[in-house]
ZADO-1210 file (C-alpha; in nm, 4 decimals, padded with zeros to 6 digits):
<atoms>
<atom x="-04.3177" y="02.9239" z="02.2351" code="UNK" pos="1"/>
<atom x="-04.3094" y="02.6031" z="02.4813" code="UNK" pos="2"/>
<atom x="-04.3599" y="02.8013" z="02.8610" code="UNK" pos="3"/>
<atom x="-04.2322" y="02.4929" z="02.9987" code="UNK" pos="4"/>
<atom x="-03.9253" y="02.4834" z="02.8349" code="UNK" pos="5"/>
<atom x="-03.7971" y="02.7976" z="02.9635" code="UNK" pos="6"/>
<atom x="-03.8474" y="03.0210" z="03.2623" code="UNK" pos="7"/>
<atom x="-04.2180" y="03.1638" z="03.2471" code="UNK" pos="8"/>
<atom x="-04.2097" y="03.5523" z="03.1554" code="UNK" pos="9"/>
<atom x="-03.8355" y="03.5244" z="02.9974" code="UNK" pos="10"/>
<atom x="-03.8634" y="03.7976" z="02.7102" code="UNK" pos="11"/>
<atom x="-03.4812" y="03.8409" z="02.6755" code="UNK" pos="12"/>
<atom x="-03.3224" y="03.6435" z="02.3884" code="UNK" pos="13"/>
<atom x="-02.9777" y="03.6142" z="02.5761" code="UNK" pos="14"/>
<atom x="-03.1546" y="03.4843" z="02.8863" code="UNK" pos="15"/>
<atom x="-03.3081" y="03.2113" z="02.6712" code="UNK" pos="16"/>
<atom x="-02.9637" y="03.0834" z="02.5353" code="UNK" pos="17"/>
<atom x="-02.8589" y="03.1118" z="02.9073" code="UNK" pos="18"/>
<atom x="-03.0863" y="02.8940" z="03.0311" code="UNK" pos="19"/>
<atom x="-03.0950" y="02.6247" z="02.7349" code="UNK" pos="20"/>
<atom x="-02.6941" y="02.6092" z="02.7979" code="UNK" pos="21"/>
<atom x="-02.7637" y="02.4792" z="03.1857" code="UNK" pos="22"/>
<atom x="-03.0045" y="02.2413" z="03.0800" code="UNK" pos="23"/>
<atom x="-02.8140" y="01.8801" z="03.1241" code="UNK" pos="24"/>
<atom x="-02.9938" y="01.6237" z="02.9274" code="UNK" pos="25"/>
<atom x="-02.9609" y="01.6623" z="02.5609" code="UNK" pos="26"/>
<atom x="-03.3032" y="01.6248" z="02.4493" code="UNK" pos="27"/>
<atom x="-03.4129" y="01.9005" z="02.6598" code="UNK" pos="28"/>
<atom x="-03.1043" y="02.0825" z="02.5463" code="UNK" pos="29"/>
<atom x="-03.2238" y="02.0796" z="02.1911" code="UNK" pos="30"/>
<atom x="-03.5927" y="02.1159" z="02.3115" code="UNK" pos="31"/>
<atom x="-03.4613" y="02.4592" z="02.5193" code="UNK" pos="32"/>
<atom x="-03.3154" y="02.5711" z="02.1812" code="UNK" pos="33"/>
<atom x="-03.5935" y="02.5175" z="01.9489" code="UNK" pos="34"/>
<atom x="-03.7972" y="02.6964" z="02.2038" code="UNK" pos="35"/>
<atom x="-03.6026" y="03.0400" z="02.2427" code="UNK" pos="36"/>
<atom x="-03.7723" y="03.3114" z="02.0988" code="UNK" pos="37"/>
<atom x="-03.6139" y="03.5470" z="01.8552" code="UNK" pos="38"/>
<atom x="-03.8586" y="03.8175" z="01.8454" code="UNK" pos="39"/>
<atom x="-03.7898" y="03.9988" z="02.1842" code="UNK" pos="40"/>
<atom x="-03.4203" y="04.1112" z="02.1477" code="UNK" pos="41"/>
<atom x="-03.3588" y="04.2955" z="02.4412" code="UNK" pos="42"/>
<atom x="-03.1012" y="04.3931" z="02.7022" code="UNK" pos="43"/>
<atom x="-02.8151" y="04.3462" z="02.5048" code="UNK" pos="44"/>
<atom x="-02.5938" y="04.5863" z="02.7256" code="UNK" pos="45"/>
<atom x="-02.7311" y="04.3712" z="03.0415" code="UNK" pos="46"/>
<atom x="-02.4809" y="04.1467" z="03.2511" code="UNK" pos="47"/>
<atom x="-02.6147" y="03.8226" z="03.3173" code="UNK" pos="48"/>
<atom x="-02.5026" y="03.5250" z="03.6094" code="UNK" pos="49"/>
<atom x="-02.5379" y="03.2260" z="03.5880" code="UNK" pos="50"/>
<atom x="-02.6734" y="03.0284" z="03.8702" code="UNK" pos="51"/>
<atom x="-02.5125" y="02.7224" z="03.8118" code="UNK" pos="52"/>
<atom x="-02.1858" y="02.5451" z="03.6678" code="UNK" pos="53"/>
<atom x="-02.1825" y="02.5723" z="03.3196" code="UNK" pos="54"/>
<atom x="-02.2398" y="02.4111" z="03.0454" code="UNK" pos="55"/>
<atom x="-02.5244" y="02.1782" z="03.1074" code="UNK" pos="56"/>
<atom x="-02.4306" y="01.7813" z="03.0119" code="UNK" pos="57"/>
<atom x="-02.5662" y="01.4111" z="03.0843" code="UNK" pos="58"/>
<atom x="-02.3885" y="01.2592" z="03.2899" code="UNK" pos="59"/>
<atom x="-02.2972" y="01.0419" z="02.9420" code="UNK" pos="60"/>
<atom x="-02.0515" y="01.0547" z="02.7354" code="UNK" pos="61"/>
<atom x="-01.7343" y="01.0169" z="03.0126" code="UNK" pos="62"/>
<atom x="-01.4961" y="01.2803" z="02.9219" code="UNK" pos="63"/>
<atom x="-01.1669" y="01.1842" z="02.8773" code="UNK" pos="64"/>
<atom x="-00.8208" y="01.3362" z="02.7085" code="UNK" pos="65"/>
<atom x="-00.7976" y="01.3053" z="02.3485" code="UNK" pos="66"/>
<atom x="-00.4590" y="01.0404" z="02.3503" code="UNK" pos="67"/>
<atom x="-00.7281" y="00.7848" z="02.5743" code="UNK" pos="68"/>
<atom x="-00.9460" y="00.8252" z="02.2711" code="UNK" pos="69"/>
<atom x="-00.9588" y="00.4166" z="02.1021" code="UNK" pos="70"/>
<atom x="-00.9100" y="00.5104" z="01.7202" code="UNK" pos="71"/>
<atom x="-01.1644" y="00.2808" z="01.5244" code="UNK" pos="72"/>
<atom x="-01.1715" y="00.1819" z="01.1756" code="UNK" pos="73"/>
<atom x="-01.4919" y="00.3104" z="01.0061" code="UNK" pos="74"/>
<atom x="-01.4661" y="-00.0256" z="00.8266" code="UNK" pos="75"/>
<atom x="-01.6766" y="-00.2292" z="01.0857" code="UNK" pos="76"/>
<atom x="-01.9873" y="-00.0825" z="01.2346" code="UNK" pos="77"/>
<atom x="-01.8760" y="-00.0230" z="01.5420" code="UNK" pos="78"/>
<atom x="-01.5970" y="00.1748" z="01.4289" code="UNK" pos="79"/>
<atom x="-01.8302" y="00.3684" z="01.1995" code="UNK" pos="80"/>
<atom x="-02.1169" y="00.4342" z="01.5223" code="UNK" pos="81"/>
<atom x="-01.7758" y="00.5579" z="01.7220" code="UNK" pos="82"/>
<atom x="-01.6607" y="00.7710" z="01.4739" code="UNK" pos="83"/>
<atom x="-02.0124" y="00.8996" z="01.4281" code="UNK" pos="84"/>
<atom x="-02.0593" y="00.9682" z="01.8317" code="UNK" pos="85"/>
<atom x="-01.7677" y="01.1858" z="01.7797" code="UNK" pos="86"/>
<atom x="-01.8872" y="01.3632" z="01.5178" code="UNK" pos="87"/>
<atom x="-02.1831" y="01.4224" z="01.7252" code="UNK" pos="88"/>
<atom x="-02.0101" y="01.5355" z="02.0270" code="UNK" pos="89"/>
<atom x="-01.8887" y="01.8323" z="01.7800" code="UNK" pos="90"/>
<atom x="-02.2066" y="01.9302" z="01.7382" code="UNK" pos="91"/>
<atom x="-02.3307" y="01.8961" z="02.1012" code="UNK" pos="92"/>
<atom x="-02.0461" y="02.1235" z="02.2126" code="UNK" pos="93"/>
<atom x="-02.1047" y="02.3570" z="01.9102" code="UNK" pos="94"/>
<atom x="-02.5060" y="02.4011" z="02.0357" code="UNK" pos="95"/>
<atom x="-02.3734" y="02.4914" z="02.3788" code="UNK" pos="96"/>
<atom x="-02.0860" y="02.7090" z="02.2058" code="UNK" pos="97"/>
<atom x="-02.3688" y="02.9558" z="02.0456" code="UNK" pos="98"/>
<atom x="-02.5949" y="02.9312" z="02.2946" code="UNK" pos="99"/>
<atom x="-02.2255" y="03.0523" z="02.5527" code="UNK" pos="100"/>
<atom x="-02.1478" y="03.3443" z="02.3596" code="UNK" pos="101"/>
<atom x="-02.5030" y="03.5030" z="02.3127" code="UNK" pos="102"/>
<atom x="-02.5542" y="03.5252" z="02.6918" code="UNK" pos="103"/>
<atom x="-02.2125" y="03.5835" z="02.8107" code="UNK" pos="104"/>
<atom x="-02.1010" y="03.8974" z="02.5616" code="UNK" pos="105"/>
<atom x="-02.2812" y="04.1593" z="02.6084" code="UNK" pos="106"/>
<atom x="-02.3140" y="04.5212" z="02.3863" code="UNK" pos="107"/>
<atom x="-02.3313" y="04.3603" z="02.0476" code="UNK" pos="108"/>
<atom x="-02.5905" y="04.4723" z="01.7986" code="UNK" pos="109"/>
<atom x="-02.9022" y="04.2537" z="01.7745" code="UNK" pos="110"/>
<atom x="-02.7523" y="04.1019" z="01.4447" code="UNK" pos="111"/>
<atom x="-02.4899" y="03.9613" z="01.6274" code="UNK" pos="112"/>
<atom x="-02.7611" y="03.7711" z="01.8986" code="UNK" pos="113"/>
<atom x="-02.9853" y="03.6477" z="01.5653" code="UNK" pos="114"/>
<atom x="-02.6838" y="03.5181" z="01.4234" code="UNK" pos="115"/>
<atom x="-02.5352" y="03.3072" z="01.6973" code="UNK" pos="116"/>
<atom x="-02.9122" y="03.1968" z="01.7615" code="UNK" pos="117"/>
<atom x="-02.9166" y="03.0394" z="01.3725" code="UNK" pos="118"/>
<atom x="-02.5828" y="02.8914" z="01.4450" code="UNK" pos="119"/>
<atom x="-02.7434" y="02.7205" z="01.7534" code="UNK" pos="120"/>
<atom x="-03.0794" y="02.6270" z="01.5898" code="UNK" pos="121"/>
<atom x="-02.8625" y="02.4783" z="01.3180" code="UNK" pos="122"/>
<atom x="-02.6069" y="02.2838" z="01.5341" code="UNK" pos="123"/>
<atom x="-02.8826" y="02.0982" z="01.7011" code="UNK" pos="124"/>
<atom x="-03.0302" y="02.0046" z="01.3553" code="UNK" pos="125"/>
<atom x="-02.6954" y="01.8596" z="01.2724" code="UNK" pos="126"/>
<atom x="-02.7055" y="01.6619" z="01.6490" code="UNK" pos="127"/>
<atom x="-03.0209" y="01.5078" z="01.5591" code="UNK" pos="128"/>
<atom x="-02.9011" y="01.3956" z="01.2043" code="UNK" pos="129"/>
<atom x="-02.5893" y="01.2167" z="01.3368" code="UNK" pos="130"/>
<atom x="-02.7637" y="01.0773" z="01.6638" code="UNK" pos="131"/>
<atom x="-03.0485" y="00.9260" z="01.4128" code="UNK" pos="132"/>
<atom x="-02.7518" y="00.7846" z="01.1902" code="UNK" pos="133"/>
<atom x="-02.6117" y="00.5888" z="01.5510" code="UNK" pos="134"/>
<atom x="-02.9492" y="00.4592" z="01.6259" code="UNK" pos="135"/>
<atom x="-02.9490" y="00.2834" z="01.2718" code="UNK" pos="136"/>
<atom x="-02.5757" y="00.1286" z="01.4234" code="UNK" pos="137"/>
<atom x="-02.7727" y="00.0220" z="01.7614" code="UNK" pos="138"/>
<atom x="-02.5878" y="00.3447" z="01.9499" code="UNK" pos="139"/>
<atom x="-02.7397" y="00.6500" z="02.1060" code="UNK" pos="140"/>
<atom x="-02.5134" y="00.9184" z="02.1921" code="UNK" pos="141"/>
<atom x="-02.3192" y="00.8619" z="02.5212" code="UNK" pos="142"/>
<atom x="-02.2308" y="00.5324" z="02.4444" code="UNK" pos="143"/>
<atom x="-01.8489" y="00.6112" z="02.3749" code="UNK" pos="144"/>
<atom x="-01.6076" y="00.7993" z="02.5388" code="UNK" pos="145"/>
<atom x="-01.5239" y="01.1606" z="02.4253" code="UNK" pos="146"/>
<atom x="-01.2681" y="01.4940" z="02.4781" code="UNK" pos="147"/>
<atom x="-01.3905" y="01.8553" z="02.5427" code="UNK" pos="148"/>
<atom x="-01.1883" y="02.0299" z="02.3689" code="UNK" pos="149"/>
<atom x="-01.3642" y="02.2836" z="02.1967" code="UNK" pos="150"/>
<atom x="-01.5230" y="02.3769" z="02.5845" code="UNK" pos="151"/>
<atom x="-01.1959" y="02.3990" z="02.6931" code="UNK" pos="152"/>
<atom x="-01.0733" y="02.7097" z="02.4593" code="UNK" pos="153"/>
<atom x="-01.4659" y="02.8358" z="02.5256" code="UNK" pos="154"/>
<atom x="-01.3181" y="02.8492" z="02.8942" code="UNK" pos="155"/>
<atom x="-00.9775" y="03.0101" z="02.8014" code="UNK" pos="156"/>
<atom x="-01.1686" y="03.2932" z="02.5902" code="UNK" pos="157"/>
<atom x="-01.4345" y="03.3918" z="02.8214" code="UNK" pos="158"/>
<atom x="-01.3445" y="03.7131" z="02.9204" code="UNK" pos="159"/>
<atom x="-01.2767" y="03.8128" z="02.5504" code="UNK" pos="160"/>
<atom x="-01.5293" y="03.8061" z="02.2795" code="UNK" pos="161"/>
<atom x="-01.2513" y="03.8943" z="02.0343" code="UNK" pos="162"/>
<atom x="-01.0625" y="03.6147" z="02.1059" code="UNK" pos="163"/>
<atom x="-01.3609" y="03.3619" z="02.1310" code="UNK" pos="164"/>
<atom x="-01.4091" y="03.4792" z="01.7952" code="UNK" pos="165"/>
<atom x="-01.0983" y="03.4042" z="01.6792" code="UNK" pos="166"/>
<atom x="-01.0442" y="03.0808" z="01.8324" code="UNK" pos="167"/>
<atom x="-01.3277" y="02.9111" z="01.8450" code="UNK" pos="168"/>
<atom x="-01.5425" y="02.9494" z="01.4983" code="UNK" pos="169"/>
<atom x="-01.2336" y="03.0883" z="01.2808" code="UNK" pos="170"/>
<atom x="-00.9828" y="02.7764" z="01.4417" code="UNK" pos="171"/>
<atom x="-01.1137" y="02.4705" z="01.5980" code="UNK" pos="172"/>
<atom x="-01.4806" y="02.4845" z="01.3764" code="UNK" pos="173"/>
<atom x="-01.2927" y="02.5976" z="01.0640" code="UNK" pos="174"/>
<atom x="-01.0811" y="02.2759" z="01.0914" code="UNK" pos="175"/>
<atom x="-01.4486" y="02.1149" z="01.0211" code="UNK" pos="176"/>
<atom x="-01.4342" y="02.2464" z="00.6816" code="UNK" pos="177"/>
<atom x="-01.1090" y="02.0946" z="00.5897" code="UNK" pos="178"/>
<atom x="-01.1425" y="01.7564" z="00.7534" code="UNK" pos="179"/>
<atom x="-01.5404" y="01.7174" z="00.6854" code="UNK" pos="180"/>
<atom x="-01.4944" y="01.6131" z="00.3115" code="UNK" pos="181"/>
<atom x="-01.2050" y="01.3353" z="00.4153" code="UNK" pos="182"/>
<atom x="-01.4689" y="01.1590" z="00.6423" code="UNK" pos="183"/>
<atom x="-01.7123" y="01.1756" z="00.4104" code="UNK" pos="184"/>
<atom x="-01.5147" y="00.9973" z="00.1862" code="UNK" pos="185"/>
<atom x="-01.4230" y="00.7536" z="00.4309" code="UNK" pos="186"/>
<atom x="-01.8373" y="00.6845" z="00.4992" code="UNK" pos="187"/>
<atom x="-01.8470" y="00.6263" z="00.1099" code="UNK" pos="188"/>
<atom x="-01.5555" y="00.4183" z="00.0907" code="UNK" pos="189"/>
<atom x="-01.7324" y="00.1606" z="00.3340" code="UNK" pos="190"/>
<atom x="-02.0764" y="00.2272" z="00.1800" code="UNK" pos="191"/>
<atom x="-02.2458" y="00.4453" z="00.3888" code="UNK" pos="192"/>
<atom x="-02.3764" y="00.6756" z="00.1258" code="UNK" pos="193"/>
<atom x="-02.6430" y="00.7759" z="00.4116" code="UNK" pos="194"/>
<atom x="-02.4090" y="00.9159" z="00.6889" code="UNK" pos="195"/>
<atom x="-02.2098" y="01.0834" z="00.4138" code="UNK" pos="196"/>
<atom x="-02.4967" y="01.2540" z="00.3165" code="UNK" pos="197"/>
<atom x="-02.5240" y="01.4024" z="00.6844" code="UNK" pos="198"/>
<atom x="-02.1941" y="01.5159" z="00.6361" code="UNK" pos="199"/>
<atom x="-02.2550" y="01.7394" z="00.3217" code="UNK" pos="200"/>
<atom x="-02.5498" y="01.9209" z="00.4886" code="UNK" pos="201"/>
<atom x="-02.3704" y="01.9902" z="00.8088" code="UNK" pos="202"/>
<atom x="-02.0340" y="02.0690" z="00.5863" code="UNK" pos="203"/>
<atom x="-02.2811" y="02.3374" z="00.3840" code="UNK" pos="204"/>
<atom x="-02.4153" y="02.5173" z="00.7190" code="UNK" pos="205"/>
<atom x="-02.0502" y="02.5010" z="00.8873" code="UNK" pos="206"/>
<atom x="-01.9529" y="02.6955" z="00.6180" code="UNK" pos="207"/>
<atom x="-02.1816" y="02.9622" z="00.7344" code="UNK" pos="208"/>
<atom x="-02.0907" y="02.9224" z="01.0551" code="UNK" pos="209"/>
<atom x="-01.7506" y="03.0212" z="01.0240" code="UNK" pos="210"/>
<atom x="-01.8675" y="03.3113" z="00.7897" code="UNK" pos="211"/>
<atom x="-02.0475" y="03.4759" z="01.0713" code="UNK" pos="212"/>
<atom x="-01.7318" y="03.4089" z="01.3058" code="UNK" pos="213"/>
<atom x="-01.5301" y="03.5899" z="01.0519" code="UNK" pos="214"/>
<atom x="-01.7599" y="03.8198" z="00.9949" code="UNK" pos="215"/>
<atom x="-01.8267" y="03.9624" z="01.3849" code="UNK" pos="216"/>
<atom x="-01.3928" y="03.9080" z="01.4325" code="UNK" pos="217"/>
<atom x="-01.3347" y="04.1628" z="01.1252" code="UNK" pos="218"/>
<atom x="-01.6008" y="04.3461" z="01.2640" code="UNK" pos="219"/>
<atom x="-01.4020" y="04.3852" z="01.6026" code="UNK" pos="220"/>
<atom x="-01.1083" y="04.4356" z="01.4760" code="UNK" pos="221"/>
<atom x="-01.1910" y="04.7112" z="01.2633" code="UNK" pos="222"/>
<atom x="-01.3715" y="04.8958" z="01.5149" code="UNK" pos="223"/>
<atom x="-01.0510" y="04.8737" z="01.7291" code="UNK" pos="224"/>
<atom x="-00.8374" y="04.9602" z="01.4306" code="UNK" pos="225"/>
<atom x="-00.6390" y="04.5963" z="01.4667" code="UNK" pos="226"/>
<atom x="-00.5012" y="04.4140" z="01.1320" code="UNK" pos="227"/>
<atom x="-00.7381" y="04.1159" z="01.1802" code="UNK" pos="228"/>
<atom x="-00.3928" y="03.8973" z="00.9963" code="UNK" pos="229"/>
<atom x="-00.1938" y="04.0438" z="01.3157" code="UNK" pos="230"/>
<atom x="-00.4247" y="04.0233" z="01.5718" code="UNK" pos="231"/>
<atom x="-00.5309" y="03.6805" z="01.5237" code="UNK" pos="232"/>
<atom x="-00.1747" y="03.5532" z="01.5375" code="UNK" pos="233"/>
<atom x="-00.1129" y="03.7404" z="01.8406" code="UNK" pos="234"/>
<atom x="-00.4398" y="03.5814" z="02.0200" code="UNK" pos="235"/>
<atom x="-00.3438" y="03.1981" z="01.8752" code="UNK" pos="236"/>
<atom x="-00.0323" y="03.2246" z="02.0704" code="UNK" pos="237"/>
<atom x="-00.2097" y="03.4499" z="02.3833" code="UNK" pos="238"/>
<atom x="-00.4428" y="03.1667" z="02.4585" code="UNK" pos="239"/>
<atom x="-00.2516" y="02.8528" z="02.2904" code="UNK" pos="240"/>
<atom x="-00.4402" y="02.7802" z="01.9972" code="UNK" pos="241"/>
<atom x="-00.3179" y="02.4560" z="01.8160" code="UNK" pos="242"/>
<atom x="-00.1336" y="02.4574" z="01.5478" code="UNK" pos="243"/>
<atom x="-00.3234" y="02.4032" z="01.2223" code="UNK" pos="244"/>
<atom x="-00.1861" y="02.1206" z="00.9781" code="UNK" pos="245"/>
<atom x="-00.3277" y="02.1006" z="00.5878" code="UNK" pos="246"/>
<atom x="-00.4253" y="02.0298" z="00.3603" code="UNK" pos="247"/>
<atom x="-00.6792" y="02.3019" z="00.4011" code="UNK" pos="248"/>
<atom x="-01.0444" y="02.2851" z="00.2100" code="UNK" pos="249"/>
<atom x="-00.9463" y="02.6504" z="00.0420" code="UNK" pos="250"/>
<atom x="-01.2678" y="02.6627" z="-00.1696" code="UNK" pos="251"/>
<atom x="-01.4679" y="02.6117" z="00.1597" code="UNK" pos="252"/>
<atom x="-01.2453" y="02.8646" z="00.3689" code="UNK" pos="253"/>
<atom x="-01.3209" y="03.1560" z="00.0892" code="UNK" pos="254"/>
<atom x="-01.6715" y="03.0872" z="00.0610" code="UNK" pos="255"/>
<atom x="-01.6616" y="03.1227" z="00.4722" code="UNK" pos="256"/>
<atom x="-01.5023" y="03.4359" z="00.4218" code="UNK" pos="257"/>
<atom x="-01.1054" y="03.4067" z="00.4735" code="UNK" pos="258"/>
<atom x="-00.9357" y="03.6644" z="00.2535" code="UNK" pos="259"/>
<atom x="-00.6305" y="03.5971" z="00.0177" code="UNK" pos="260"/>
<atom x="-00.3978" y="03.7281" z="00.2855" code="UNK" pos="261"/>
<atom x="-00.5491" y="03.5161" z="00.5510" code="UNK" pos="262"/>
<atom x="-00.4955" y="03.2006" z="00.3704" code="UNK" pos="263"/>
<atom x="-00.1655" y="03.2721" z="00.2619" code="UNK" pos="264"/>
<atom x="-00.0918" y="03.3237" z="00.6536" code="UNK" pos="265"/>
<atom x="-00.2506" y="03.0068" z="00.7399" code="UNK" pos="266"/>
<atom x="-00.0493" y="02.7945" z="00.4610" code="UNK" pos="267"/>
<atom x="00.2621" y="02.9302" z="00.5643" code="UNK" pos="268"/>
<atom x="00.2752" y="02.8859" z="00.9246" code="UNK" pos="269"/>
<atom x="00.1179" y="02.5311" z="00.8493" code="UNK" pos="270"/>
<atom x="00.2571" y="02.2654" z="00.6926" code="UNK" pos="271"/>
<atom x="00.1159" y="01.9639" z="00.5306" code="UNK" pos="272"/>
<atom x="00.1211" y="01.6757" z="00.6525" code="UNK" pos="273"/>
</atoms>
């Protein structure tokens, strides 16, 4: 373990994550995360505060709504480092995602902690690989504009783990399972056969990123003796999840753990496009 990286004398895991979510730069973000240690799981019933605005950032990319967004053709290379940078910006929000709900929910079993931890670890990974891929196009990430939306439901589900659950892993990161093999095709299609190698490693953790979402969510739900089909339709529409369109990646959705009756749900209330 790197002292410097984190407070001196910090045993707790969930203060760790805490402290590598304020940190603003990203190379010290993913520095922070490498550095958390997983052997001293404790106080998991124990509040924590913050002592600062949350989630640490640079000051680059500018954050702007997703209509202001320029859409690019992956065709040129600038179109291909922009729609890259976006793809990174996923997985900068998804590190600070993890490292959100490990300190913020507390009275989970350690499991829960170790997994969210991987998830983080793992995000970062994918960060790297995608901000490597821009350097090759001259870029570095900040260099384009971006949205926050996936922050912005981490906001509207803070006070409820269940619904974080539901909302964030099992909706907006699932939708990375269904639209990851469409822009990998797209890299291919203008022959960047590197990139769209990037895309089938983070595609192959995502998937087990969403299982542990489900997982924890049917957890939940069972221990409050809620029809996980039911209750996740009821928190879509409490906190104003979007709307999901197909086609859905169905293999990828079952190996993440969505049931039968789950995707049946899903297909219904969605149409294709």
């Amino acid at each position: 373990m790197n002292s410097n990286t984190h407070p001196p004398g910090v045993a707790c895991l969930r203060a760790q994550a805490l402290h590598a979510l304020a940190v603003d730069d990203w190379a010290g973000k993913l520095a922070a995360v490498r550095a958390i240690d997983d052997a001293p799981i404790v106080d998991t019933e124990r509040r924590l505060e913050p002592t600062r605005a949350l989630p640490g950032r640079p000051a680059r990319p500018g954050l702007v709504s997703p209509q202001q967004l320029r859409h690019r053709s992956p065709a040129s290379p600038e179109g291909r480092a922009a729609l890259l940078h976006a793809l990174a910006h996923i997985e900068f929000n998804a590190v600070n995602l993890a490292l959100d709900i490990i300190w913020r929910f507390a009275g989970m079993p350690a499991a829960f902690y170790l997994d969210w931890l991987r998830v983080a670890r793992e995000e970062a990974y994918h960060f790297e690989l995608l901000n490597q891929r821009l350097a090759s196009l001259g870029h570095v990430y900040g260099d384009f504009p971006a949205h926050n939306g996936l922050w912005d439901m981490a906001e509207r589900t803070r006070s409820d783990l269940l619904a974080r659950l539901a909302l964030v892993p099992r909706t907006l990161e699932a939708r990375g399972l269904d639209a990851s093999p469409m822009i990998r095709d797209k890299l291919n299609s203008v022959g960047d056969a590197e990139s769209a190698a990037v895309l089938d490693i983070i595609l192959a953790d995502e998937i087990g990123h969403v299982a542990i979402g489900n997982r924890w969510f049917k957890h939940l739900c069972a221990q409050q003796g809620r029809d996980p089909v039911a209750c996740y339709a009821e928190l879509a529409q409490l906190h104003g999840a979007p709307r999901l369109r197909g086609p859905f990646n169905l293999e990828a959705r079952r190996a993440a753990g969505f049931d039968e009756t789950e995707l049946a749900a899903l297909q219904a209330a969605s149409p294709t496009l």
